[in-house]
C-alpha angles and dihedrals in degrees: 000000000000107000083238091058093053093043080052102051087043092058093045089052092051088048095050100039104019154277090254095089144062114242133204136163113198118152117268144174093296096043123266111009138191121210122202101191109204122204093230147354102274093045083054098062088039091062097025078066082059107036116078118215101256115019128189095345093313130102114241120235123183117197129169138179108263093202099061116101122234116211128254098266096046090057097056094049145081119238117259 
C-alpha cells in the first residue's frame, strides 16, 4: 500500500466513524487492519455500533485504554 493510499483511507475513516479517534492500519494477524483507537470504553462501543467488521478491504479493530476513566454520565449510559 502507497503511503498516499493509506493517508486516503485514514482520512475516510475519519470522515465515516469520526474525528474523535486516532486511526492506524498496520498489518496484523487478519491482513490489513485498521485500527480506530478510542480514548475510553464508552467511546469504544460508541465507535465499535459504527464501524463494520471489515471496511474498505481492511479488518477493524477497536481498541481502547482501560485505565482511563470514563465520567459519570458516561457510565450510566448506553452507547448511541
Amino acid at each position: 500500500m502507497v503511503l498516499s493510499d493509506r493517508d486516503e483511507l485514514i482520512i475516510d475513516a475519519a470522515l465515516d466513524f469520526g474525528a474523535d479517534y486516532f486511526y492506524d492500519i498496520r498489518n496484523g494477524t487478519m491482513g490489513p487492519t485498521l485500527y480506530i483507537e478510542a480514548p475510553n470504553k464508552y467511546e469504544a462501543s460508541r465507535v465499535r455500533q459504527l464501524a463494520p467488521g471489515h471496511w474498505n478491504k481492511l479488518y477493524v479493530v477497536v481498541i481502547y485504554d482501560a485505565s482511563a476513566p470514563c465520567t459519570g454520565s458516561q457510565e450510566n449510559s448506553k452507547p448511541v
